[in-house]
N, CA, C and O of each residue as an XYZ file, in Angstrom:
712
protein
N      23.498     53.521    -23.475
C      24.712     53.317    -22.715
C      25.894     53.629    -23.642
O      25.927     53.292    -24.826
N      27.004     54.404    -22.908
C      27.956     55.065    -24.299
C      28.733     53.928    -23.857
O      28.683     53.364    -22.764
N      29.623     53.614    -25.088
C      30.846     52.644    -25.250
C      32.061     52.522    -23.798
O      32.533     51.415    -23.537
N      32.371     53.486    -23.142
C      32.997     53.661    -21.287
C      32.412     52.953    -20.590
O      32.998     52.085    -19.943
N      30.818     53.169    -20.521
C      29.694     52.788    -19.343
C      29.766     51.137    -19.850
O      29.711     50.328    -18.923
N      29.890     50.542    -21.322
C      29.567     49.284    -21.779
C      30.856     48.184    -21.294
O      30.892     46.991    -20.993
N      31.998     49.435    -21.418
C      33.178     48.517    -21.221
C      33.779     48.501    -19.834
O      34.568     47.645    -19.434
N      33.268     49.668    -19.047
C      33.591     48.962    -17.705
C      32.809     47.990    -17.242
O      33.294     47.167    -16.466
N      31.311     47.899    -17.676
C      30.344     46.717    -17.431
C      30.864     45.047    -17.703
O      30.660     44.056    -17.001
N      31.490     45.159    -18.795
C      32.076     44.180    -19.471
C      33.225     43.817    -18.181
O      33.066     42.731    -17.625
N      34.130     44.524    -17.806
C      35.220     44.434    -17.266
C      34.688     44.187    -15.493
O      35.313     43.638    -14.585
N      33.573     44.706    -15.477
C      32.994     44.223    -14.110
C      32.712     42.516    -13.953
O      33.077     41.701    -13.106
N      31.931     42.409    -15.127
C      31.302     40.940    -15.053
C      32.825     39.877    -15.362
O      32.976     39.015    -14.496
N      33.527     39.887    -16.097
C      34.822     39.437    -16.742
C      35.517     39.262    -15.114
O      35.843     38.128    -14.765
N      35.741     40.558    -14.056
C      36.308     40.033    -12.843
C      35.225     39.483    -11.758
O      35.646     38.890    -10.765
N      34.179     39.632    -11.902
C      33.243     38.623    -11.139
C      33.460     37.256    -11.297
O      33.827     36.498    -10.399
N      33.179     36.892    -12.685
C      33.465     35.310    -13.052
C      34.840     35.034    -12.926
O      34.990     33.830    -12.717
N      36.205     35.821    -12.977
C      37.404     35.598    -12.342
C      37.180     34.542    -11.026
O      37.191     33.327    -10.829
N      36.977     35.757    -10.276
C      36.985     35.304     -8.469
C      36.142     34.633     -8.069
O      36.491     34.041     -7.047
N      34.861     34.359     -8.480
C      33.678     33.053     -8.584
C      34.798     31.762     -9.217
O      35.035     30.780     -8.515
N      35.255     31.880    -10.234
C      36.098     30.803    -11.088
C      37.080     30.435    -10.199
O      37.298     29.226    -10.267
N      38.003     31.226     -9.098
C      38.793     30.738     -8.205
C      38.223     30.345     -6.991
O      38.857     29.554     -6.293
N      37.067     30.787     -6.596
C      36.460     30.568     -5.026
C      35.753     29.106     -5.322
O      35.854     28.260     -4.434
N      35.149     28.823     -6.346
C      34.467     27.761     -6.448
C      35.737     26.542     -7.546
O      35.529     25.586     -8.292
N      36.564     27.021     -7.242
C      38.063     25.846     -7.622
C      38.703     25.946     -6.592
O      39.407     25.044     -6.137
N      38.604     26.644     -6.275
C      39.153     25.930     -4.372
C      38.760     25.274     -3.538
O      39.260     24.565     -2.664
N      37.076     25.748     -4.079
C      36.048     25.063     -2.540
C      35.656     23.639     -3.079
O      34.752     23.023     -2.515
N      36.372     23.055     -4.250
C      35.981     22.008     -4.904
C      37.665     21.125     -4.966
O      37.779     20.097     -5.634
N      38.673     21.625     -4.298
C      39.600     21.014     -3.733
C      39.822     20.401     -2.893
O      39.661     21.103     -1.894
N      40.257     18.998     -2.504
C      40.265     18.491     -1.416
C      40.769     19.438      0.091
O      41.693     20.224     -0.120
N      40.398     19.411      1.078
C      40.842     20.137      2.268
C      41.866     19.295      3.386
O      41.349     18.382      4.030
N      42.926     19.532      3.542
C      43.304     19.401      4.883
C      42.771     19.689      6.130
O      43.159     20.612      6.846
N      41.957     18.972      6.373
C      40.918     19.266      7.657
C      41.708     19.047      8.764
O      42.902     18.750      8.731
N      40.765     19.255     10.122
C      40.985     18.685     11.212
C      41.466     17.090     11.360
O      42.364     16.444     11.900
N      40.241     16.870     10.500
C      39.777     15.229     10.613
C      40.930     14.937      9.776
O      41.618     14.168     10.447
N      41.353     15.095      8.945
C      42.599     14.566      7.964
C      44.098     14.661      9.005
O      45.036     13.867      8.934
N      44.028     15.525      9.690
C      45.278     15.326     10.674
C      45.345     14.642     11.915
O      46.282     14.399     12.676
N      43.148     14.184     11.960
C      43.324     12.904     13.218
C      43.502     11.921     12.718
O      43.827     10.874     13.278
N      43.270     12.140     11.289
C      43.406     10.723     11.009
C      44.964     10.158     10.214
O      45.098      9.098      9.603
N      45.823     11.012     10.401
C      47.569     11.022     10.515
C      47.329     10.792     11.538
O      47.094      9.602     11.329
N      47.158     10.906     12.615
C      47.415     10.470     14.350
C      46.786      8.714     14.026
O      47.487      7.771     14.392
N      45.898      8.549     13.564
C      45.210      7.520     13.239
C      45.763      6.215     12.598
O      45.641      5.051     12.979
N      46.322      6.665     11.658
C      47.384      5.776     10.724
C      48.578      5.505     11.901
O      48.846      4.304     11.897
N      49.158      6.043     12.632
C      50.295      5.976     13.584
C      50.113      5.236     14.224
O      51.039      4.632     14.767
N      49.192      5.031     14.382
C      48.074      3.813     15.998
C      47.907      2.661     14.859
O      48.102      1.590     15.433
N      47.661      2.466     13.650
C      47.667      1.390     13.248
C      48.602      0.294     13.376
O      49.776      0.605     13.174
N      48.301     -1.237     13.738
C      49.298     -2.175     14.066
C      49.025     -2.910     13.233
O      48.870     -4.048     13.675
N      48.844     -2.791     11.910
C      48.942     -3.777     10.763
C      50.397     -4.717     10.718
O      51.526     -4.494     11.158
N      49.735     -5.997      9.887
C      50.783     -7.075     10.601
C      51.142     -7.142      8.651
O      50.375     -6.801      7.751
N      52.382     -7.634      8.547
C      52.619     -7.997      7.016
C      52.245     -9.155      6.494
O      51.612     -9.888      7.255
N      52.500     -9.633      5.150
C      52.025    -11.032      4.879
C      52.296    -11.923      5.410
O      51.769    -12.964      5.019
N      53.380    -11.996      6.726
C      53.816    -12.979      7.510
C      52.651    -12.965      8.550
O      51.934    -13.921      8.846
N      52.616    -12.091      8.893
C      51.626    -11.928      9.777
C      52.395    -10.922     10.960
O      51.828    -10.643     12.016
N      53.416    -10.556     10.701
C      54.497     -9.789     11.377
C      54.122     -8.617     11.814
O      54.488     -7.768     11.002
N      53.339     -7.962     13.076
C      52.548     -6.864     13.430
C      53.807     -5.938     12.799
O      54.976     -6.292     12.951
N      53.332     -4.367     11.871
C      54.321     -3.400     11.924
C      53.669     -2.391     12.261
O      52.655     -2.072     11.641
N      54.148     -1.657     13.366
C      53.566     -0.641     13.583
C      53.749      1.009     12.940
O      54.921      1.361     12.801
N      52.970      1.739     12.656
C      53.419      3.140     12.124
C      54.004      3.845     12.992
O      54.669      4.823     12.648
N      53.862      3.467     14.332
C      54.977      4.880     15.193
C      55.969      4.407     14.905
O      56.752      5.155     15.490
N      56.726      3.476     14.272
C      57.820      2.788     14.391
C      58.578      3.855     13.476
O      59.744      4.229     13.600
N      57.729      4.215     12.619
C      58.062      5.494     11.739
C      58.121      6.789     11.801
O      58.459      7.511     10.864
N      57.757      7.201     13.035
C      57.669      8.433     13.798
C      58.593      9.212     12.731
O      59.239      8.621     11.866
N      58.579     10.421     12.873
C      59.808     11.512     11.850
C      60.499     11.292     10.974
O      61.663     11.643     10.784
N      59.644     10.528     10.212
C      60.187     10.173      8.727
C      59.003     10.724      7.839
O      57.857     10.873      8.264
N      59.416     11.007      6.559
C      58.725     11.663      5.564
C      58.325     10.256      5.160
O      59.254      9.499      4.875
N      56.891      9.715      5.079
C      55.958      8.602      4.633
C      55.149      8.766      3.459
O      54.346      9.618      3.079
N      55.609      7.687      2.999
C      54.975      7.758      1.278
C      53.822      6.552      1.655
O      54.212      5.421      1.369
N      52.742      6.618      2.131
C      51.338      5.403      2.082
C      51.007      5.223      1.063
O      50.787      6.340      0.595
N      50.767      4.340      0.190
C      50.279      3.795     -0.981
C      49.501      2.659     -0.542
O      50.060      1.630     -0.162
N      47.900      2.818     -0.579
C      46.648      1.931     -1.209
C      46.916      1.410     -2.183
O      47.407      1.995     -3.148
N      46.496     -0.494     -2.111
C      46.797     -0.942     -3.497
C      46.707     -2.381     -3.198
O      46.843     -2.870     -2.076
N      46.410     -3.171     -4.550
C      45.993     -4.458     -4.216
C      46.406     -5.343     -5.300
O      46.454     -4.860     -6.432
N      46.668     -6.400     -5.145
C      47.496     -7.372     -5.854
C      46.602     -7.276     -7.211
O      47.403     -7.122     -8.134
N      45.514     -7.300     -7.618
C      44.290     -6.981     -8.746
C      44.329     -6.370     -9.715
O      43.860     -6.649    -10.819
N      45.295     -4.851     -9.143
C      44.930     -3.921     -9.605
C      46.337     -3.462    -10.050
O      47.336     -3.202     -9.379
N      46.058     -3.433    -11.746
C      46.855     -2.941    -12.602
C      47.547     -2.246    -12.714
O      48.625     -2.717    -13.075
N      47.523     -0.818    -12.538
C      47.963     -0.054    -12.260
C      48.827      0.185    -10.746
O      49.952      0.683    -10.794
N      48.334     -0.132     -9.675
C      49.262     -0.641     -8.466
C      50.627     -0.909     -8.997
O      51.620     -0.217     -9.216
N      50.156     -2.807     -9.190
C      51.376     -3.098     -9.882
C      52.522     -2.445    -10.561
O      53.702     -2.597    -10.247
N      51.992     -1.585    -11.676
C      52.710     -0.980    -12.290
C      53.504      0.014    -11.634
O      54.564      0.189    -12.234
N      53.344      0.860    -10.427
C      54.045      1.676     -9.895
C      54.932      1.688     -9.169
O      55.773      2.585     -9.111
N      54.881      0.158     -8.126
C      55.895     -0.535     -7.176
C      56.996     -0.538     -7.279
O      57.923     -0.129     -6.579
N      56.877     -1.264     -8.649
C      58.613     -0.833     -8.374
C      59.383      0.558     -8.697
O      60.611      0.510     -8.621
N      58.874      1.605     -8.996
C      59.505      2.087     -8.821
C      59.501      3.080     -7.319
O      60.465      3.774     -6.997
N      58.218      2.979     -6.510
C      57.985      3.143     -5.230
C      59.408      2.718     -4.603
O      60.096      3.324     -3.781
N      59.734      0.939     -5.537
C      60.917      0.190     -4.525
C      61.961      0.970     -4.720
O      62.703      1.125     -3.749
N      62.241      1.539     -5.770
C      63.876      1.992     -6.281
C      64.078      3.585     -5.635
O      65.172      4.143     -5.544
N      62.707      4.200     -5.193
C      63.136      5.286     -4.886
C      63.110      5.140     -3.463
O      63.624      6.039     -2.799
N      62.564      4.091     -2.846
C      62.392      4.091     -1.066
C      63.812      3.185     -0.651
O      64.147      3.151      0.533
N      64.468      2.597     -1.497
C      66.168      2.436     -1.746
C      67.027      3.721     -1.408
O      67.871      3.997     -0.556
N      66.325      4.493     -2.645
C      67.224      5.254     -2.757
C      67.488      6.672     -1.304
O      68.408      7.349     -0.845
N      65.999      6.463     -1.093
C      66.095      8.155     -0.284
C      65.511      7.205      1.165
O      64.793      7.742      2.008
N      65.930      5.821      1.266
C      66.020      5.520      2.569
C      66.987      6.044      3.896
O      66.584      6.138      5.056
N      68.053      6.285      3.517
C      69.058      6.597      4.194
C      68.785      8.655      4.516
O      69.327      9.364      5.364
N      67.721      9.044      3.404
C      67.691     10.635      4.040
C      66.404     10.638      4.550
O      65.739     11.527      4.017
N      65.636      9.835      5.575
C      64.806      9.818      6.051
C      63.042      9.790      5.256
O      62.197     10.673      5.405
N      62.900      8.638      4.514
C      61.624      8.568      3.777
C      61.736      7.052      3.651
O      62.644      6.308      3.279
N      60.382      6.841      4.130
C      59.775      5.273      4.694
C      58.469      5.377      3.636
O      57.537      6.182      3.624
N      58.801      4.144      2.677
C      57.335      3.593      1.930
C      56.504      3.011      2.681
O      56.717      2.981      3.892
N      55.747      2.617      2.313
C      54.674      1.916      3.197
C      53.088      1.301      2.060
O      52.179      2.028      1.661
N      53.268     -0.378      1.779
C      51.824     -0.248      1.061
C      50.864     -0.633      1.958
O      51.385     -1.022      3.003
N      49.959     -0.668      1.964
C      48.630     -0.886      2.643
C      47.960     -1.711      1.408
O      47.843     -1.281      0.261
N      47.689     -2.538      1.719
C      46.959     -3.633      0.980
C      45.625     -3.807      1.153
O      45.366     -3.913      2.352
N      44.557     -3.887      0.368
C      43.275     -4.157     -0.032
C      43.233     -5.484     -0.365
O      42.496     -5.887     -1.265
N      43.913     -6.169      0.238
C      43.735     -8.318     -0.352
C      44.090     -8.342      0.862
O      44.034     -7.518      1.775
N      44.837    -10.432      0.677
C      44.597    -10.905      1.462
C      45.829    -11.184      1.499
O      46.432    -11.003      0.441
N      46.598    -11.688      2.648
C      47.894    -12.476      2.481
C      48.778    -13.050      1.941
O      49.969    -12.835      1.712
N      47.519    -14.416      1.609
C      48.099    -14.831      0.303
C      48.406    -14.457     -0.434
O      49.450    -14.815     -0.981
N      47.624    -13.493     -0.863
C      47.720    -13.142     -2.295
C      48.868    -12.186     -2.626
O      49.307    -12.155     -3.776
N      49.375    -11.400     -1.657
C      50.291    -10.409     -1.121
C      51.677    -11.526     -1.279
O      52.399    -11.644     -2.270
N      51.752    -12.128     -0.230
C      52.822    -13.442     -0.314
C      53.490    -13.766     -1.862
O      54.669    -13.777     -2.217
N      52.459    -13.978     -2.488
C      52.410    -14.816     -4.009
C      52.950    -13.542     -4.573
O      54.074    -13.739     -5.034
N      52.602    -12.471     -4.684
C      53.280    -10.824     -5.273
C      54.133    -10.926     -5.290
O      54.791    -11.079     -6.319
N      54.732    -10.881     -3.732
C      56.344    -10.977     -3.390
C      57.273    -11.514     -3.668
O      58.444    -11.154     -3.795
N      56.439    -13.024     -3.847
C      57.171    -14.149     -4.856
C      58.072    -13.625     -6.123
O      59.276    -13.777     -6.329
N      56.981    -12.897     -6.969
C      57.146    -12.318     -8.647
C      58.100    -10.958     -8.483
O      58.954    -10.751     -9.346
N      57.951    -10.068     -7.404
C      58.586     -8.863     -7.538
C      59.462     -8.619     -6.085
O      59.060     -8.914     -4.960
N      60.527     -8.112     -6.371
C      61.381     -7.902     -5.111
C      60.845     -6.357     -5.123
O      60.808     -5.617     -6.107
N      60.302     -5.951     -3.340
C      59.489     -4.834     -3.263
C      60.795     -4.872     -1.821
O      61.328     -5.779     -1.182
N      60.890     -3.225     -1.813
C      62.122     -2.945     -0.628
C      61.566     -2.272      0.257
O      62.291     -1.496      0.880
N      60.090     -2.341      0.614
C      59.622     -1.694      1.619
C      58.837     -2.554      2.189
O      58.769     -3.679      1.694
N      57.955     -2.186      3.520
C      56.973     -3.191      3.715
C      55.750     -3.015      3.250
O      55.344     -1.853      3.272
N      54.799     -4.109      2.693
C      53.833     -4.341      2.125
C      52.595     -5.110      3.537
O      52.685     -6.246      4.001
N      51.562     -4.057      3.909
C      51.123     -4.636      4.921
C      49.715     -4.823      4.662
O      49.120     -4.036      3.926
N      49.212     -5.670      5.135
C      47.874     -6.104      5.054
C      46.569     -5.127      5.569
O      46.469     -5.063      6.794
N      45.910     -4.625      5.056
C      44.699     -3.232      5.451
C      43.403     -4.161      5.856
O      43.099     -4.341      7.036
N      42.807     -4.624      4.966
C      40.946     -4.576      5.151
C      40.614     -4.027      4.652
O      41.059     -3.419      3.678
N      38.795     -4.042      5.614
C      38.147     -2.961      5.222
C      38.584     -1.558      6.300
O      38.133     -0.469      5.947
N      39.395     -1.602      7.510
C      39.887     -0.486      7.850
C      40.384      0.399      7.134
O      40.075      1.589      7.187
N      41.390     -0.208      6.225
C      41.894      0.484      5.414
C      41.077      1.465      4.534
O      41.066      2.696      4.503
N      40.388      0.522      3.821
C      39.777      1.077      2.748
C      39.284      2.000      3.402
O      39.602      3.103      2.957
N      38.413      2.025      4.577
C      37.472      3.549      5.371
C      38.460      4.641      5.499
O      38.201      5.814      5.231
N      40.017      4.049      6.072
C      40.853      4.955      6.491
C      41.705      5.965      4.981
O      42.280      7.049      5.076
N      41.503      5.161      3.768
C      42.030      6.024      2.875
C      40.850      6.907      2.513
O      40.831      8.096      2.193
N      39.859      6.014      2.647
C      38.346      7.616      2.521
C      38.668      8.483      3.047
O      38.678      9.535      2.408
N      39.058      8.500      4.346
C      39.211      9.239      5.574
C      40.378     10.532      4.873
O      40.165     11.728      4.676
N      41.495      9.792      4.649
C      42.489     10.807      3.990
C      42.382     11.330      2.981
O      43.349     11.944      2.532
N      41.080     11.266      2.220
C      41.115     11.656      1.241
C      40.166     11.436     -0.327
O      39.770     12.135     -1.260
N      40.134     10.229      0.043
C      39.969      8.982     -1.308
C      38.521      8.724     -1.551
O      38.090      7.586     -1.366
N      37.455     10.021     -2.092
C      36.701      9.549     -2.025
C      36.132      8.346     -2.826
O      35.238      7.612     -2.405
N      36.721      8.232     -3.971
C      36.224      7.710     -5.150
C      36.563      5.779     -4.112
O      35.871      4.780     -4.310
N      37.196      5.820     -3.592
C      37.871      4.558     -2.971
C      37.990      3.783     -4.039
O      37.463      2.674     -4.126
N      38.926      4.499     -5.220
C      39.854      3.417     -5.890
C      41.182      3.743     -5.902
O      41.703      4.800     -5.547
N      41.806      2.521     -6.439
C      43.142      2.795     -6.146
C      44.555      2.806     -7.614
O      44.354      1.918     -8.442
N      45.169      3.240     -7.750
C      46.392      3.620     -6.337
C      45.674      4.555     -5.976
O      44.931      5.370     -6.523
N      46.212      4.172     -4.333
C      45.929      6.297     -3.971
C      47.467      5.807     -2.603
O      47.862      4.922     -1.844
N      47.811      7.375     -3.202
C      49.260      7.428     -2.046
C      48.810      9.259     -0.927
O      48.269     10.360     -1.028
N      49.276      8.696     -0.338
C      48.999      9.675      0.629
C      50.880     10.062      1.162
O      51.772      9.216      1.206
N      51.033     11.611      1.514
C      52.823     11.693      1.596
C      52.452     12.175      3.458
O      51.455     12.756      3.885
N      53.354     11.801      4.034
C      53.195     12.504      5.437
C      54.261     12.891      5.255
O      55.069     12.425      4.451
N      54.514     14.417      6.468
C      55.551     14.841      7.166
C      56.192     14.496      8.071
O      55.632     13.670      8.791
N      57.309     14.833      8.392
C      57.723     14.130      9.281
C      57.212     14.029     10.769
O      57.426     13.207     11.660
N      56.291     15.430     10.680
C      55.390     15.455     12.018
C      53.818     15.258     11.949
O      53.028     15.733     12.766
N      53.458     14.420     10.755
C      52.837     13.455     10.633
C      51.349     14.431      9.579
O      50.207     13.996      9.432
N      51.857     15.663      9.062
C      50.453     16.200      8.279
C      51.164     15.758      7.163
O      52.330     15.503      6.863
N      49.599     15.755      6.442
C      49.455     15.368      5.063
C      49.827     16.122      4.237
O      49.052     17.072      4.126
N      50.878     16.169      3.417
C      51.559     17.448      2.002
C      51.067     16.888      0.762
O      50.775     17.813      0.003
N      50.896     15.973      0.344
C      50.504     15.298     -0.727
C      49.475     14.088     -0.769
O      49.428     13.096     -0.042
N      48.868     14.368     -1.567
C      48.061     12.911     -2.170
C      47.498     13.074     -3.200
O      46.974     14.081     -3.677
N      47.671     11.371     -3.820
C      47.172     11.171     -5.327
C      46.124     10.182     -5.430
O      46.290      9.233     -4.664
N      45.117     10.132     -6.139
C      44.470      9.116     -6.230
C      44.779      8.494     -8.133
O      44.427      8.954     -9.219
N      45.521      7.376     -7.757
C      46.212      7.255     -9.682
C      47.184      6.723     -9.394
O      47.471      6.252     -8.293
N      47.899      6.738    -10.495
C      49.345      6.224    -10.712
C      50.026      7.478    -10.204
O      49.515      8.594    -10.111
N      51.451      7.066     -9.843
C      52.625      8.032     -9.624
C      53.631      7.700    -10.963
O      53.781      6.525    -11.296
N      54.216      8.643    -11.608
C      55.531      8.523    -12.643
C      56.486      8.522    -11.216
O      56.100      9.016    -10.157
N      57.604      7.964    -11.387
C      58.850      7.917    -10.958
C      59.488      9.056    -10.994
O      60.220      9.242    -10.022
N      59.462      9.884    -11.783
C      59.980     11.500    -11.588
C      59.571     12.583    -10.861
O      60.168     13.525    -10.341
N      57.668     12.030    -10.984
C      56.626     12.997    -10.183
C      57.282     12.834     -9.066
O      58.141     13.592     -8.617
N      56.797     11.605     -8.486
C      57.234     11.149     -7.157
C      58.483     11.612     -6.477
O      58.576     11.999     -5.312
N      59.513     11.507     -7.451
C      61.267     11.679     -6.705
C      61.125     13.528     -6.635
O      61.603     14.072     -5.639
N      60.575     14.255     -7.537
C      60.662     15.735     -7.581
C      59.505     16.155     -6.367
O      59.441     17.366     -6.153
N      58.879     15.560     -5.811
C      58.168     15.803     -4.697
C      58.664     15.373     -3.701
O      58.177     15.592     -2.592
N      59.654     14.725     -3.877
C      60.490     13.693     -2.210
C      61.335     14.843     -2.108
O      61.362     15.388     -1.005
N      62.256     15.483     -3.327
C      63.178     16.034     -3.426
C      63.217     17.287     -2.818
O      64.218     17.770     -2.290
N      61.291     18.204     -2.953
C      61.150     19.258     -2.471
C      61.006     19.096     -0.938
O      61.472     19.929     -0.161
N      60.596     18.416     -0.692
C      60.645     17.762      0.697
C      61.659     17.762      1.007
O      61.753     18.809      1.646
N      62.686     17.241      1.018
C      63.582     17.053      1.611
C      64.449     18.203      1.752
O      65.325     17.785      2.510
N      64.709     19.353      1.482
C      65.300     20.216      1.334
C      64.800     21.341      2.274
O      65.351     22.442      2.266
């Protein structure tokens, strides 16, 4: 084989494993399915009540850009992100973006949170609905944080399973919003 015949061979296999390297990093990306946009219709129908016991409903939120955050009084990292969840759902309340936590505990225990931290959104009580319903969006690992972002016409643009930085978060509200 002369040195031409060796190096287009080379340059064959080199763009094979290219486009194998992108087809199988895509197909190993989470998908916006069908099922991921019934289950935005899904979350909307939810009538979760808060630690009062105060039913809140998600259509109430209809055409607002929704930041859902999974998360539980337990869990470390949760904690750690809230407030600044609170300072930015302050801030970009008034240009249409509604927080929202979904809780993995219990009332109490939610109640007693509230006590320790002033949180400026509502904090609502999940289950085990919940927990199925963040699988549903996404979450397989079903740990948490996991935030899920809706549109204002209710598909999914974002989700994290982790912590959010306060900058990540505001530079993704920001592209949104514009």
């Amino acid at each position: 084989m002369n040195a031409w015949m060796r190096r287009g061979l080379i340059a064959a296999v080199v763009a094979t494993a290219g486009v194998a390297g992108v087809w199988f990093g895509q197909s190993r990306q989470p998908q916006l399915t069908e099922t991921a946009m019934t289950d935005a219709a899904r979350l909307e129908a939810l009538n979760l009540a808060d630690a009062n016991g105060q039913p809140m409903p998600f259509s109430a939120w209809r055409g607002k850009l929704q930041v859902v955050n999974f998360w539980a009084t337990w869990c470390p990292p949760c904690r750690e992100e809230m407030p600044a969840f609170s300072r930015l759902a302050e801030k970009y309340r008034d240009r249409g973006v509604h927080f929202v936590g979904i809780s993995i505990d219990n009332a109490d225990n939610v109640r007693r949170y509230l006590q320790e931290e002033n949180i400026a959104y509502p904090l609502l009580i999940g289950g085990s609905d919940a927990i199925q319903l963040s699988a549903d969006l996404g979450n397989a690992a079903q740990a948490m944080p996991f935030t899920v972002i809706f549109s204002p016409d209710g598909k999914i643009v974002e989700r994290k399973l982790g912590t959010y930085k306060e900058e990540e978060l505001e530079a993704i509200l920001l592209a949104r919003l514009r």
